[in-house]
C-alpha positions as MATLAB code, in Angstrom:
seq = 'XXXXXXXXXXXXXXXXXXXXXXXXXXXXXXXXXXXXXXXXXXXXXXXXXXXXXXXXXXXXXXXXXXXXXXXXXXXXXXXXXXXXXXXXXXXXXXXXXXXXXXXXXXXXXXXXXXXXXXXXXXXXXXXXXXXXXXXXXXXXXXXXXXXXXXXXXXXXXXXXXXXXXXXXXXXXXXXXXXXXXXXXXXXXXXXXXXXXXXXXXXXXXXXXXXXXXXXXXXXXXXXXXXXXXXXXXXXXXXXXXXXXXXXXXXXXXXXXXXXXXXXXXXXXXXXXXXXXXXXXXXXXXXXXXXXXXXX';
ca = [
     152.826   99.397  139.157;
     153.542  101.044  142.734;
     154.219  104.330  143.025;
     157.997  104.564  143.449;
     158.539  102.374  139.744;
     156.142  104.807  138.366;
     158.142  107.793  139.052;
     161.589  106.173  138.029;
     159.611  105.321  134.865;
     158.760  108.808  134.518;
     161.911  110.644  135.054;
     163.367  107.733  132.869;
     161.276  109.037  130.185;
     161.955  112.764  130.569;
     165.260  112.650  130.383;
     166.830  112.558  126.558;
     167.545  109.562  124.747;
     171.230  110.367  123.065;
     172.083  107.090  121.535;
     170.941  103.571  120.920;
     173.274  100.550  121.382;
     171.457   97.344  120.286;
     168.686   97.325  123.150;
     170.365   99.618  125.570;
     169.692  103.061  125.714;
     172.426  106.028  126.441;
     170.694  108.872  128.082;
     172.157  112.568  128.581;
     172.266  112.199  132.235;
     174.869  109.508  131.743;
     176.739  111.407  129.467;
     176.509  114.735  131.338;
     177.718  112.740  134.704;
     180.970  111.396  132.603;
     182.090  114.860  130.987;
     181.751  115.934  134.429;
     184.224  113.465  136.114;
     186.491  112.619  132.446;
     189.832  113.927  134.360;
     189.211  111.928  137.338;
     188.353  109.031  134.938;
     191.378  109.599  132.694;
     193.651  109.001  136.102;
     192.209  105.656  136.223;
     191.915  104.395  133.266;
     193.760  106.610  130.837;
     194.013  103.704  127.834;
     190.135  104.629  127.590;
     189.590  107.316  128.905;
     192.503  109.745  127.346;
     191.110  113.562  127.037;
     190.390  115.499  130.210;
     187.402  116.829  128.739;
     185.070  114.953  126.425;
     182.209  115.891  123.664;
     178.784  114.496  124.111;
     179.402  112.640  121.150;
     182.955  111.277  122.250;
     181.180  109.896  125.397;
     178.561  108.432  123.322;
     181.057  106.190  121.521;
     182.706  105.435  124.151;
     179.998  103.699  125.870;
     179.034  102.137  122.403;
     182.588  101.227  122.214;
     182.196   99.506  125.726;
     179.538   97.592  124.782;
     181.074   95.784  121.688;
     183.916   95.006  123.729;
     181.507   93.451  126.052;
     179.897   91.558  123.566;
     182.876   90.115  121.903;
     184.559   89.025  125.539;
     181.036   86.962  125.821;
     181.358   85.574  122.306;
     184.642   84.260  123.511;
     183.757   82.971  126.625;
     185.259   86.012  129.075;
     183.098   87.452  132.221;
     184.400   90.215  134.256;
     182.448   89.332  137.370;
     182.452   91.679  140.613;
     184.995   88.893  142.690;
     187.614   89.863  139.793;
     186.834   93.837  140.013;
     186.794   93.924  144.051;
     190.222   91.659  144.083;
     191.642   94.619  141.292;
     190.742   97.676  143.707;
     192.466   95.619  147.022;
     195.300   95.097  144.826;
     195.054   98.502  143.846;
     194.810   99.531  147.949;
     197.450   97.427  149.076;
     199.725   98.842  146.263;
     199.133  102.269  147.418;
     198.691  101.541  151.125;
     194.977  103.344  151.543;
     192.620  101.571  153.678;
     189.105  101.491  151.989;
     187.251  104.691  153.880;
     190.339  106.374  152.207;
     189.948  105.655  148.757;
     186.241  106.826  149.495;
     187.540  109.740  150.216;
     190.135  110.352  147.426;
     187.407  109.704  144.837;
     185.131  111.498  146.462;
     187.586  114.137  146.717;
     187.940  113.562  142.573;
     183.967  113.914  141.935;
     183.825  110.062  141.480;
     181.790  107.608  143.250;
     182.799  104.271  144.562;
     179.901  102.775  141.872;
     181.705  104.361  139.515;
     185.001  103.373  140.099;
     184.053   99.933  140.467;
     182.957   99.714  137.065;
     185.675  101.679  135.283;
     187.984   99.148  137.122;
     185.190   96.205  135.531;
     185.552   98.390  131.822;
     189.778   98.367  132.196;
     190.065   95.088  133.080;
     187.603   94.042  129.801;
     190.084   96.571  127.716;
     192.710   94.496  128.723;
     191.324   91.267  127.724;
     189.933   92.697  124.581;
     193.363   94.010  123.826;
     195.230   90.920  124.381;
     193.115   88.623  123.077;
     191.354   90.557  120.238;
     193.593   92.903  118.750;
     197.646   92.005  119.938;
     197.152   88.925  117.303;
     196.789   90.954  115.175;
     199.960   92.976  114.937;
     203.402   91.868  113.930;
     205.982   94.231  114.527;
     209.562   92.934  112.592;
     213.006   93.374  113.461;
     213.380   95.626  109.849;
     210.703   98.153  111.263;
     212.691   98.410  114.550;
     215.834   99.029  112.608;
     213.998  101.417  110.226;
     212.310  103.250  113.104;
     215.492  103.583  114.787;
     217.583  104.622  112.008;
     215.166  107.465  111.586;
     214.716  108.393  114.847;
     218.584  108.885  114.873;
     219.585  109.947  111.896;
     222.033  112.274  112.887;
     223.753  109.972  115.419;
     227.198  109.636  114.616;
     226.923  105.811  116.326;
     223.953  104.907  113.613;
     226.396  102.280  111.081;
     225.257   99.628  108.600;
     226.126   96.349  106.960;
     225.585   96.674  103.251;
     225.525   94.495  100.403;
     226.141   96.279   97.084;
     226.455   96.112   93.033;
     229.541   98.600   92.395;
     228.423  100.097   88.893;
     231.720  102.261   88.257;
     234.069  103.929   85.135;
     238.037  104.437   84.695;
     237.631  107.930   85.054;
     235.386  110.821   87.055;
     232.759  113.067   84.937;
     231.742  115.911   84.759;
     228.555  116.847   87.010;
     225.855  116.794   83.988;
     227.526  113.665   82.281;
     227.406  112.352   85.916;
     223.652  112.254   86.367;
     223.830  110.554   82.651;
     225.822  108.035   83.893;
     223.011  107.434   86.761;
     220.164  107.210   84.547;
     222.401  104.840   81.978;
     222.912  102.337   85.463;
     219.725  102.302   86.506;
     218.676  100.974   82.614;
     221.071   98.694   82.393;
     220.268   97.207   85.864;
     216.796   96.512   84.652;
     217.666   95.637   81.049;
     221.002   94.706   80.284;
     220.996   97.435   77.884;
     224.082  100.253   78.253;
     225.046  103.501   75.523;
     227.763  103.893   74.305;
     228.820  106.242   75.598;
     229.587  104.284   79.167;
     230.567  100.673   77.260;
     233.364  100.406   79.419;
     231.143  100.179   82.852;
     232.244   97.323   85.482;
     230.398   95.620   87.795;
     231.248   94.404   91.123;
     229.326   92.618   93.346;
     230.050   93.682   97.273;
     228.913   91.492  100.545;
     228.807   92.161  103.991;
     229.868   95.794  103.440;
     231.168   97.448  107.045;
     231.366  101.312  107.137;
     235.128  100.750  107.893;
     237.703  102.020  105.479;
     234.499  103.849  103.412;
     234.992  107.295  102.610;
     232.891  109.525  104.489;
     231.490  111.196  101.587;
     230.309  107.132  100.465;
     229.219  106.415  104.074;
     226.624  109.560  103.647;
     225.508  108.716  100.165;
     224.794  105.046  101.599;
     223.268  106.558  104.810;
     220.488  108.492  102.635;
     219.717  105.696  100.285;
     217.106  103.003  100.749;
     217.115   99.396  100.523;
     216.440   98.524   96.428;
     217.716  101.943   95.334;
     220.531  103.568   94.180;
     222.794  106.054   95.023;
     224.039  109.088   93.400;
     227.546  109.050   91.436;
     230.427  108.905   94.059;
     233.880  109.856   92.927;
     236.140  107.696   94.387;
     239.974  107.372   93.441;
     239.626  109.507   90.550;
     236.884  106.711   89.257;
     233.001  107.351   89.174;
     230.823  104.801   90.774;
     227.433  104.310   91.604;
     226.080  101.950   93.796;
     222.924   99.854   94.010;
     221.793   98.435   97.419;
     220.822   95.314   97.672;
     220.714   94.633  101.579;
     221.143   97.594  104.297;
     221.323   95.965  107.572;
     221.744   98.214  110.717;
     224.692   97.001  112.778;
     223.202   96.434  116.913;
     225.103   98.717  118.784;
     224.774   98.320  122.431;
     222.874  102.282  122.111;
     220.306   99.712  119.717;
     219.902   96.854  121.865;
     219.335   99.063  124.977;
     216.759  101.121  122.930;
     214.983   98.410  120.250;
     212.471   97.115  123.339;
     211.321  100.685  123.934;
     210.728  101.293  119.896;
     209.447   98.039  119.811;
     206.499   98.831  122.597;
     205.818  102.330  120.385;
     205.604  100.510  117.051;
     203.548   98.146  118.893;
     200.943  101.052  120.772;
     200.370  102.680  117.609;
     199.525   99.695  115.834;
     196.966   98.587  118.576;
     195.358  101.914  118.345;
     195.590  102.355  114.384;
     193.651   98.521  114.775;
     191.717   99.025  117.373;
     189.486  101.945  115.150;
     189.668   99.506  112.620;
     187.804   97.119  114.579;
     184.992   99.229  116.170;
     184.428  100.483  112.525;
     184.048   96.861  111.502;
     182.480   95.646  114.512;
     179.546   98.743  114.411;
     178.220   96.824  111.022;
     177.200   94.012  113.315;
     174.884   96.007  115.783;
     171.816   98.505  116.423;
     173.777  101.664  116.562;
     171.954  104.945  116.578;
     172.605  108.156  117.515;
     170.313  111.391  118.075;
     172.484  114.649  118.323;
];
């Protein structure tokens, strides 16, 4: 052993062993040199990197988190190799016109060295793959969670209309306010059973497709507005005749406000269910490896 391998050796040894992934050790110098620079590496890589300042043990994980992603790319036949990283940081020049002593500078100037970078750019483009090819197949986002997301979002939006399809459970004559929320209870039974009292033996029913908000009362349109798909509303007086309604089909009419907006809600619903998956995987994943920490 010469000299210069015994000393790296040495100060290999001395400095504190934080965590364990598989075979390769995490030491605190590598963790104190990322919570140093986490802003600077948030700016370039913010989808894994997203806090300006990070824990010991946050870092930890990270790293950990890196190397699964590693390992599954391999077990799928994907290799990030230095040609792909160095063409990523020209593109990256060219884009915003810096010759290469200037990015030296700039991440100089942001406490980051150009080893560094380089491999952040290697640890993005592996997220990337890892994302698209792990995780997106995993997530289905429908047209009725759109809708719903929207409809929520805009409640109050005097544009927001729907398409309904409805039973029409209704009297001869309006009740009083307590016998009303009778009369409720008495539909809902007699939805599920068959079964009505006495009391409302002269109930109709009348089935109602394709439903437009058009020529609906407004205080109907509300009552519709706040009930869900499968439910049922409250007793509406309409006409001197109570009624109330069971919904069978709310559909959310596409108003050019919806089909300008639905891509953008789409790409939300989509994020959060890449990063609600995305835990769910590392938590999975950590079963399969050598994982220990020492904090």
């Amino acid at each position: 052993m010469t000299l210069l391998t015994s000393t790296l050796v040495q100060a290999k040894l001395m400095d504190k062993v934080v965590a364990i992934f598989n075979s390769k050790v995490i030491t605190l110098s590598q963790i104190e040199r990322i919570e140093l620079n986490a802003a600077a590496r948030k700016n370039v890589s913010p989808q894994i990197y997203s806090k300006d300042k990070l824990t010991e043990k946050e870092v930890a994980e990270l790293l950990i988190h890196q190397g699964m992603i590693r390992d599954k790319l391999t077990a799928i036949g994907y290799n990030v190799t230095d040609e792909q990283v160095e063409e990523q940081i020209k593109g990256t020049e060219k884009r915003l016109g810096l010759s290469r002593p200037e990015l030296l500078k700039f991440l100089s100037s942001n406490n980051l060295s150009f080893d560094e970078y380089f491999e952040i750019i290697r640890e993005t483009i592996e997220y990337n793959i890892f994302s698209s090819r792990v995780i997106a197949p995993l997530i289905s986002i429908t047209e009725q969670q759109i809708k719903n997301t929207y409809y929520n979002k805009y409640l109050g939006n005097k544009t927001v209309s729907f398409k309904y399809g409805l039973t029409d459970y209704s009297l001869g004559s309006s009740l009083p306010t307590e016998e009303a929320k009778i009369f409720k209870d008495a539909v809902v039974k007699y939805h599920t059973s068959g079964i009505i009292s006495e009391s409302f033996k002269s109930l109709e029913t009348n089935q109602l497709d394709n439903i437009s908000e058009d020529g609906l009362t407004n205080e109907l349109i509300k009552e519709l507005k706040n009930t869900d798909e499968g439910a049922f509303t409250r007793p509406v007086k309409i006409n001197g005749s109570e009624h109330v309604f069971y919904v069978k089909k709310k559909d959310l009419v596409e108003s050019d406000e919806y089909i300008q907006t639905k891509e953008k809600i789409r790409n939300e619903l989509f994020e959060d269910a890449a990063k609600s998956l995305t835990t769910v995987w590392f938590e999975r994943e950590s079963a399969k490896h050598y994982i220990k920490y020492n904090f």
